[in-house]
BAKOLNU-400870 format. One record per residue (C-alpha): residue in three letters; residue number from 1; x, y, z. Coordinates in Angstrom, 2 decimals, m for minus. Layout:
BEGIN
+---------+-----+---------+---------+---------+
: residuo : num :    east :   north :      up :
+---------+-----+---------+---------+---------+
:     Ala : NUM :       X :       Y :       Z :
...
+---------+-----+---------+---------+---------+
This chain:
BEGIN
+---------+-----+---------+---------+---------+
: residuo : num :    east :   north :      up :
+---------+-----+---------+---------+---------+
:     Unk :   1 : m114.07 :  250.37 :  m46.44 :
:     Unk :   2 : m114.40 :  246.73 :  m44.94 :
:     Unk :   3 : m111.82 :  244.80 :  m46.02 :
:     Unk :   4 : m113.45 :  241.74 :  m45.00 :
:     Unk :   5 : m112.87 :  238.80 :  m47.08 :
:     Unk :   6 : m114.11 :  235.60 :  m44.94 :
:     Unk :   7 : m115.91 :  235.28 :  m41.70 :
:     Unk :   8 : m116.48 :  232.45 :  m39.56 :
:     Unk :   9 : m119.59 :  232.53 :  m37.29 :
:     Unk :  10 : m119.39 :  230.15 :  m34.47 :
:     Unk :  11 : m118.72 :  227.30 :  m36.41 :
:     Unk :  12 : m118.92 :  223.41 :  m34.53 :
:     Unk :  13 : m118.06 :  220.31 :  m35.85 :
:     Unk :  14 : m117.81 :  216.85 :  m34.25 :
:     Unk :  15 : m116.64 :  213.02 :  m35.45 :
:     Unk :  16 : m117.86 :  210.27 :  m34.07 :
:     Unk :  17 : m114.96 :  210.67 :  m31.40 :
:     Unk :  18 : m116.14 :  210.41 :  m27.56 :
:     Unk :  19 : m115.10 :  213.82 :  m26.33 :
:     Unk :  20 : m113.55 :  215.62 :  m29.21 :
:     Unk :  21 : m115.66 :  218.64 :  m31.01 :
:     Unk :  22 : m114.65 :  221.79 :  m33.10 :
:     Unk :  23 : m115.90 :  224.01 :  m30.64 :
:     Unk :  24 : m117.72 :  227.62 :  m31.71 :
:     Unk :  25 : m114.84 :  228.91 :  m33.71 :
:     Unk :  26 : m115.25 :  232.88 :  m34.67 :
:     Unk :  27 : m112.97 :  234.89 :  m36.74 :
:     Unk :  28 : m112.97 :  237.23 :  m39.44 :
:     Unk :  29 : m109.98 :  237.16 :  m42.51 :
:     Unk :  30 : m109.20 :  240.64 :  m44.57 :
:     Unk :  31 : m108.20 :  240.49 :  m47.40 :
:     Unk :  32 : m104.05 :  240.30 :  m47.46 :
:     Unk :  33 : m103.76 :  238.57 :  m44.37 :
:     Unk :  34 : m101.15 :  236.13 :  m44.08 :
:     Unk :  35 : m102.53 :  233.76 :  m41.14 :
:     Unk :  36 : m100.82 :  230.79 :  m39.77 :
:     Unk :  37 : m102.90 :  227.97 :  m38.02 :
:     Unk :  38 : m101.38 :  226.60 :  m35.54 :
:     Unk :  39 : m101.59 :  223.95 :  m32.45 :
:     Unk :  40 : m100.93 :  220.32 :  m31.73 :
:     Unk :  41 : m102.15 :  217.24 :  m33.65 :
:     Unk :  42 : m105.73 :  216.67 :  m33.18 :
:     Unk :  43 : m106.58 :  220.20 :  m32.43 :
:     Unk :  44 : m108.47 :  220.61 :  m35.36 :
:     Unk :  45 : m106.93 :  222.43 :  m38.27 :
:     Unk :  46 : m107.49 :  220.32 :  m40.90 :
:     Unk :  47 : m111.36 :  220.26 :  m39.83 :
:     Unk :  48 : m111.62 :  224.21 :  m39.77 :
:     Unk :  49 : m109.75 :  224.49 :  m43.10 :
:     Unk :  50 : m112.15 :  222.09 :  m45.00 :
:     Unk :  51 : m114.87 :  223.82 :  m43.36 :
:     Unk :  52 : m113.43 :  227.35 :  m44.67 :
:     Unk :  53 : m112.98 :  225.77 :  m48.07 :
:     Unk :  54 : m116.34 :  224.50 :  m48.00 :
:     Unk :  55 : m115.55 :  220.79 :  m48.52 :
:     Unk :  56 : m117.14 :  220.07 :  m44.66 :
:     Unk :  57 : m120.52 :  221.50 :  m43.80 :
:     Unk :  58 : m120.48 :  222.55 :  m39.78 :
:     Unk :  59 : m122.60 :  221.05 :  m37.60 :
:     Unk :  60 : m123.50 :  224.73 :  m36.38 :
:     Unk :  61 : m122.40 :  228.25 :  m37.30 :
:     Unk :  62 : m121.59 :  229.29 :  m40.98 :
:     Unk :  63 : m118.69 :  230.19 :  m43.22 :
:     Unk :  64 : m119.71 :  233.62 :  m45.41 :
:     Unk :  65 : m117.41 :  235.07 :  m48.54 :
:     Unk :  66 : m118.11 :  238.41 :  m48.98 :
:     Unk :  67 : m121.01 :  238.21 :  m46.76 :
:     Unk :  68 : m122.20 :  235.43 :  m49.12 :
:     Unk :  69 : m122.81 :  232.13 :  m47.23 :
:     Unk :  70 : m120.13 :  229.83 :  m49.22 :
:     Unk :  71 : m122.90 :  226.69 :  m48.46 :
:     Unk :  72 : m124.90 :  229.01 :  m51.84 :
:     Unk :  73 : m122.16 :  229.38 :  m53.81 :
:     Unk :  74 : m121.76 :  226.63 :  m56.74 :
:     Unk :  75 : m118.59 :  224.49 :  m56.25 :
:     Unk :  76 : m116.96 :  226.23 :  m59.89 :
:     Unk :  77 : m117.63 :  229.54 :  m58.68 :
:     Unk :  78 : m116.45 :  228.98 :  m54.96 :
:     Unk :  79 : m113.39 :  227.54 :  m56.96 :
:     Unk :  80 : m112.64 :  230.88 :  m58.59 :
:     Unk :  81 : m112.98 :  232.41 :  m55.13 :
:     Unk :  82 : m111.21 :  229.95 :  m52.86 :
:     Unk :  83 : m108.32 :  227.81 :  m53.47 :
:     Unk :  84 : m107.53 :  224.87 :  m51.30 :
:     Unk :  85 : m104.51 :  222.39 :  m51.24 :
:     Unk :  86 : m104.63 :  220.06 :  m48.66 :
:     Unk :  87 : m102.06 :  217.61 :  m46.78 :
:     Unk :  88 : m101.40 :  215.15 :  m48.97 :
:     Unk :  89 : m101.95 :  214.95 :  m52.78 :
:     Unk :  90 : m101.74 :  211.22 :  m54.50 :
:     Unk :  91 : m100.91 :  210.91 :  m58.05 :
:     Unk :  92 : m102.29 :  208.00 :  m59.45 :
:     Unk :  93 : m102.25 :  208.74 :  m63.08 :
:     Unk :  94 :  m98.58 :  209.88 :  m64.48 :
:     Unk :  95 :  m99.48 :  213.06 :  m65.34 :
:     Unk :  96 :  m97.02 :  215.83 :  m65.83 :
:     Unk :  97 :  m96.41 :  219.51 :  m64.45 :
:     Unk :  98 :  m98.03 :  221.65 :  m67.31 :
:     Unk :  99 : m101.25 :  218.84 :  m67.25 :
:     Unk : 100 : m101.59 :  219.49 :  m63.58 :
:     Unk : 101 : m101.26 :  222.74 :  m63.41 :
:     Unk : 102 : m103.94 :  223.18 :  m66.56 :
:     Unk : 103 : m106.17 :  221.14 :  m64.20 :
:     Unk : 104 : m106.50 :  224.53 :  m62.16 :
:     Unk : 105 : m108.18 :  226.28 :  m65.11 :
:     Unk : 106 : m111.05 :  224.00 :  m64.73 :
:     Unk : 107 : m113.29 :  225.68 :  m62.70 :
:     Unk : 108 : m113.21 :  228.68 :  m65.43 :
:     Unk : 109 : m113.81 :  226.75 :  m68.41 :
:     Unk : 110 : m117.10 :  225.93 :  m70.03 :
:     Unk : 111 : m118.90 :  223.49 :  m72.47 :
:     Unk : 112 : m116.47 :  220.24 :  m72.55 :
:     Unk : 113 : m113.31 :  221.73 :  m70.13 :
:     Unk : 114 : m111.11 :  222.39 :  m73.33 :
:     Unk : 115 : m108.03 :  224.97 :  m72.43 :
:     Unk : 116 : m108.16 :  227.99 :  m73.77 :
:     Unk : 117 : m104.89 :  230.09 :  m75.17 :
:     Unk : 118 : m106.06 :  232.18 :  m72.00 :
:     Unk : 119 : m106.05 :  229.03 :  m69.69 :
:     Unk : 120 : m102.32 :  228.05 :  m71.17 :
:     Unk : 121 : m100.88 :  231.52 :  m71.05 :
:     Unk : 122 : m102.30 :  231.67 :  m66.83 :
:     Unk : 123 : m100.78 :  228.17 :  m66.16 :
:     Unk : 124 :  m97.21 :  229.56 :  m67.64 :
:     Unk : 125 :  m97.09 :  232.49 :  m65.73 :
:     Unk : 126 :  m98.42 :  230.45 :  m62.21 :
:     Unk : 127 :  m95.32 :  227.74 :  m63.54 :
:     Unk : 128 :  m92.93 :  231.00 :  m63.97 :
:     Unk : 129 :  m93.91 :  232.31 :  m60.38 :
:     Unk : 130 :  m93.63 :  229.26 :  m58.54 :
:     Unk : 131 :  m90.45 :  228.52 :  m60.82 :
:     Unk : 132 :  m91.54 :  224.96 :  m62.17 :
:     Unk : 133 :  m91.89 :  225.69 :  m66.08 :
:     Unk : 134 :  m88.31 :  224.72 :  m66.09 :
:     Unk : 135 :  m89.58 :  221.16 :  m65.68 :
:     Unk : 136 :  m92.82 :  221.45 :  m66.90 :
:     Unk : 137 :  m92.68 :  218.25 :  m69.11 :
:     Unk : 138 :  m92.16 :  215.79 :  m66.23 :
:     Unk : 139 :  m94.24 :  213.69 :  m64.77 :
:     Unk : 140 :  m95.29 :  214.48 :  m61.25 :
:     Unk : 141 :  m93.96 :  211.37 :  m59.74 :
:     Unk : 142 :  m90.42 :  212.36 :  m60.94 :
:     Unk : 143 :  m90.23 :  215.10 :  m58.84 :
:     Unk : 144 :  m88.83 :  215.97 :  m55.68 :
:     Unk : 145 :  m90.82 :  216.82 :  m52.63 :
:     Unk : 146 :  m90.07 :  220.90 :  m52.74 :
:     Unk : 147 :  m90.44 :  220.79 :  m56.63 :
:     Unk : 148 :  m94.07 :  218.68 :  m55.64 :
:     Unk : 149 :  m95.24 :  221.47 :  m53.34 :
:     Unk : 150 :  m94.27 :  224.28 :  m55.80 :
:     Unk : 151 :  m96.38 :  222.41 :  m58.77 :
:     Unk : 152 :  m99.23 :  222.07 :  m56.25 :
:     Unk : 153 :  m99.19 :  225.97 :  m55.24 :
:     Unk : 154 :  m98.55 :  226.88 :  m59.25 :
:     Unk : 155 : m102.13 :  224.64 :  m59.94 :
:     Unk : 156 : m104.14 :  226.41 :  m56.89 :
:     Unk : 157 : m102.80 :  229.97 :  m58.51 :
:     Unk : 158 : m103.97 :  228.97 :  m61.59 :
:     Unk : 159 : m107.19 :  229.08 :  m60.12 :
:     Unk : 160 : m106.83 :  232.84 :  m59.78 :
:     Unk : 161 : m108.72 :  232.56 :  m56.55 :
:     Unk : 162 : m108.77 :  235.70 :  m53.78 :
:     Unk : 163 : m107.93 :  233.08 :  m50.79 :
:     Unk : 164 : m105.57 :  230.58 :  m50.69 :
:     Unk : 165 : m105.76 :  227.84 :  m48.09 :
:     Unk : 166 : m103.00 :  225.34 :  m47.73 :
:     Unk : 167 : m102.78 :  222.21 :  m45.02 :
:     Unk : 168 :  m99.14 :  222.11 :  m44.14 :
:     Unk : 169 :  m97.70 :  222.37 :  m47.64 :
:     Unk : 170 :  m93.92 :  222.53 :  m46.27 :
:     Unk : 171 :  m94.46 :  219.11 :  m43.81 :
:     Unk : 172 :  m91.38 :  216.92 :  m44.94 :
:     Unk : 173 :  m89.26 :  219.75 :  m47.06 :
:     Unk : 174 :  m86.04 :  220.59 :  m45.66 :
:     Unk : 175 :  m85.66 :  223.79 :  m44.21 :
:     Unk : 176 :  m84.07 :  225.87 :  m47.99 :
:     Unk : 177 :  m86.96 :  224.67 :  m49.09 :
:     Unk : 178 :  m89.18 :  225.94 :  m46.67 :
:     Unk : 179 :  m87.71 :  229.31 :  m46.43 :
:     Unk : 180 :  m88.00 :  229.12 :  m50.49 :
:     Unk : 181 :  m91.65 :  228.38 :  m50.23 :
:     Unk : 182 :  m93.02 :  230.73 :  m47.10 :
:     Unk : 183 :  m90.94 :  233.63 :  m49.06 :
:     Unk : 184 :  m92.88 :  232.99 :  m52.16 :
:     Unk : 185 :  m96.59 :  232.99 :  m49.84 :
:     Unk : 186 :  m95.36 :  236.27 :  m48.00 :
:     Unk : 187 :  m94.80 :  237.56 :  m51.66 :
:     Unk : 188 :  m98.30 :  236.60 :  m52.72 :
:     Unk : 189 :  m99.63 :  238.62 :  m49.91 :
:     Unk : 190 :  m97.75 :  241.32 :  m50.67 :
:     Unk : 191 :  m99.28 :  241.42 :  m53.92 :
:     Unk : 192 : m103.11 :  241.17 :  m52.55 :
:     Unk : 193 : m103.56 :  237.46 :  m51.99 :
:     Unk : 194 : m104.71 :  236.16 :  m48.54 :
:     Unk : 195 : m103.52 :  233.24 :  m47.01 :
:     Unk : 196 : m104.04 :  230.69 :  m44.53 :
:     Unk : 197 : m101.95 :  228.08 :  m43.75 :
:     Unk : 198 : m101.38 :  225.60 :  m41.37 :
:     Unk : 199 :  m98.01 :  225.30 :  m39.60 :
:     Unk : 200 :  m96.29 :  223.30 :  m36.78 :
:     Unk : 201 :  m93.88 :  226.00 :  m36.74 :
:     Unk : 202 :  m94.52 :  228.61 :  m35.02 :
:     Unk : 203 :  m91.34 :  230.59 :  m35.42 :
:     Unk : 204 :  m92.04 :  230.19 :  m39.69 :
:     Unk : 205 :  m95.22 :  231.70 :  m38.58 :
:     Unk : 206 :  m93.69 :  234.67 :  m36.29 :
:     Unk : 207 :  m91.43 :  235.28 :  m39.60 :
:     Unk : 208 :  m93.56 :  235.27 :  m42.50 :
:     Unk : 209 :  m96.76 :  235.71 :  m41.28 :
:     Unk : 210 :  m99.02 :  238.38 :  m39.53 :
:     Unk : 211 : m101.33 :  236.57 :  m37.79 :
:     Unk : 212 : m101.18 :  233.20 :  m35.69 :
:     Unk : 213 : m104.86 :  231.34 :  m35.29 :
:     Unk : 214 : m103.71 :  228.86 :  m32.10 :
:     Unk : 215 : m106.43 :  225.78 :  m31.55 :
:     Unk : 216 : m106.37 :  223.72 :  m28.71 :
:     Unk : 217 : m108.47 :  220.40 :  m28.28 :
:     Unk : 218 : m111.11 :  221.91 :  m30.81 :
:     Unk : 219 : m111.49 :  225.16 :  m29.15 :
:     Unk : 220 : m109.57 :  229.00 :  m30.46 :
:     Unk : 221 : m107.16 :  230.05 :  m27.91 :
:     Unk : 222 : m105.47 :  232.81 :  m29.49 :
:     Unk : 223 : m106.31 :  234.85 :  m32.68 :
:     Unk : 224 : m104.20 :  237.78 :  m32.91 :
:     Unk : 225 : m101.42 :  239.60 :  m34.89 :
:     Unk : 226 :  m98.08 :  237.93 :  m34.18 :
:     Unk : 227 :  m96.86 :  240.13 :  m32.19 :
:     Unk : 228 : m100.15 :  240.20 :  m29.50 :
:     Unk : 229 : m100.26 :  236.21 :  m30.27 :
:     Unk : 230 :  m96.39 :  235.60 :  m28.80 :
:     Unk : 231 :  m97.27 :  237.92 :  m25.90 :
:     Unk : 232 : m100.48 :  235.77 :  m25.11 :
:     Unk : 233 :  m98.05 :  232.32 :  m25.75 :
:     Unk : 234 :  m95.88 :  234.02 :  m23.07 :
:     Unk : 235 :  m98.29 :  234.69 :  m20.48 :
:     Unk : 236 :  m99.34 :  230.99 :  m21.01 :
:     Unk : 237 :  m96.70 :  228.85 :  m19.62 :
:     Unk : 238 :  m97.64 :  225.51 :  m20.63 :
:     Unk : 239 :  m96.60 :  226.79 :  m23.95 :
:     Unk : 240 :  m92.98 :  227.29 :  m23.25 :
:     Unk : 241 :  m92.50 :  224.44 :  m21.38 :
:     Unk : 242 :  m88.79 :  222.96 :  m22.26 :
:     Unk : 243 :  m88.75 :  226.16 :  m24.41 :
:     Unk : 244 :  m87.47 :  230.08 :  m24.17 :
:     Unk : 245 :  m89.42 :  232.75 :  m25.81 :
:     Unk : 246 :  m86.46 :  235.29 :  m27.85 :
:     Unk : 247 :  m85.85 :  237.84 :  m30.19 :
:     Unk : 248 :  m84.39 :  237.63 :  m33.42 :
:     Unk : 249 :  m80.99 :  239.05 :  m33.74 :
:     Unk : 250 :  m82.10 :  240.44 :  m37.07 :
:     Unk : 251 :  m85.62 :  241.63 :  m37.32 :
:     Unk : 252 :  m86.25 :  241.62 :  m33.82 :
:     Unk : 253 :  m89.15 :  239.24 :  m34.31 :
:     Unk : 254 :  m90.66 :  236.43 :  m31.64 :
:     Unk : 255 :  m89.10 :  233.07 :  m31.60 :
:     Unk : 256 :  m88.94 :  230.04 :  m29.80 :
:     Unk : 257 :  m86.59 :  227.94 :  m28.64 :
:     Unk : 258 :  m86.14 :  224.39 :  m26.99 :
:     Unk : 259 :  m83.41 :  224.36 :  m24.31 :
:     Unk : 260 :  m80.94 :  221.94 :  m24.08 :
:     Unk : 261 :  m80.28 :  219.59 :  m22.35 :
:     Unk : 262 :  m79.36 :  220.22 :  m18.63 :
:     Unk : 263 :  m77.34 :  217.14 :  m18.11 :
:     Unk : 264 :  m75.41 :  216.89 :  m21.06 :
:     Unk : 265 :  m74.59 :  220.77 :  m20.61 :
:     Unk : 266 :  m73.05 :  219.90 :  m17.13 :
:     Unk : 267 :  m71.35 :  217.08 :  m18.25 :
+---------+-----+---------+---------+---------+
């Protein structure tokens, strides 16, 4: 059976940045993975996940669901299919939880967009999951960042789609709350969902996730499980500069961390 889901084919991109280019990226995602993005600013996450969400076109290569070239698919369908929630989200109208999260039914409704009891009865349970209904009256700009993010992930699930792809949804949440929210993904997957996310983190990554996706200056480095992917970050050494490569105590899973500092040790 080919578990499949999405495959990218040598897929290139470039801005009109001297010296900068998403560089023949090739992968294939099965359905249930959990896979973390990862690699410093400007390496080109953002890019690849707008390109896997079909929002950029590449330059070269192709992005196929199912075998199905996602450039064919119609934007509603490819919304049932593919659910995207990128960095940052501005709310310009005052609109509340249970209106945004509605919003997700949209690309399953016909004629004039009116919800359905079906529509309103899939946006409770995403708000139950996500554990917003409890404030599912108030307007987005009332909430906090963590209860933001959760409304955000409750109006992508609404979308019922088979992939999920989120552009660091935990960036600025304190660390509960990011715990709280990578707990609730690895859940998701559990349950048949697939995953990608970017991450700065990589040991939220070695925890939660199975496999790490590591981009460097436009180009794929590492794509592995997390295991094989720590082992490769390991052997590379510019990786762990200022930083030690451990075990945790627990699980006995990667992790990384910075050392201190030398001088205010000895002193």
């Amino acid at each position: 059976m080919n578990d499949r889901l999405l495959q990218i084919q040598g897929v290139s991109y470039t801005y009109n940045r001297p010296g900068w280019k998403l560089d023949q990226i090739s992968l294939d995602i099965n359905k249930g993975d959990f896979v973390a993005i990862a690699g410093a600013n400007g390496s080109g996450k953002s890019t690849l996940l707008k390109i896997m969400a079909g929002i950029l076109l590449p330059e070269r290569g192709q992005i196929t669901l199912k075998d199905c070239p996602i450039k064919n698919i119609p934007r509603k369908l490819l919304a049932r299919q593919i659910g995207y929630l990128p960095q940052q989200v501005n709310f310009v109208f005052n609109i509340n939880v249970n209106e945004l999260v509605l919003m997700g039914r949209f690309c399953h409704s016909k004629g004039l967009g009116i919800s359905t009891a079906n529509d309103r009865t899939i946006a409770e349970q995403c708000m139950d999951i996500t554990e917003v209904s409890v404030f599912k009256e108030r307007a987005m700009n009332e909430l906090s960042g963590g209860e933001r993010q959760r409304v955000l992930l409750a109006s992508v699930l609404a979308q019922q789609p088979e992939i999920m792809l989120l552009d660091e949804p935990v960036n600025g949440l304190d660390m509960h709350h990011q715990i709280s929210f990578f707990k609730l993904l690895s859940q998701l997957c559990a349950e048949g969902m697939t995953i990608v996310i970017i991450t700065h983190d990589l040991n939220f990554a070695s925890q939660f996730c199975d496999k790490i996706l590591l981009l460097n200056k436009g180009k794929k480095e590492i794509y592995d499980s997390v295991e094989k992917a720590f082992e490769q970050i390991e052997q590379r050494k510019t990786y762990l500069q200022d930083m030690i490569l451990l075990r945790h105590p627990i699980n006995g899973k990667p992790m990384l961390l910075p050392y201190g500092c030398s001088d205010r040790e000895n002193g």
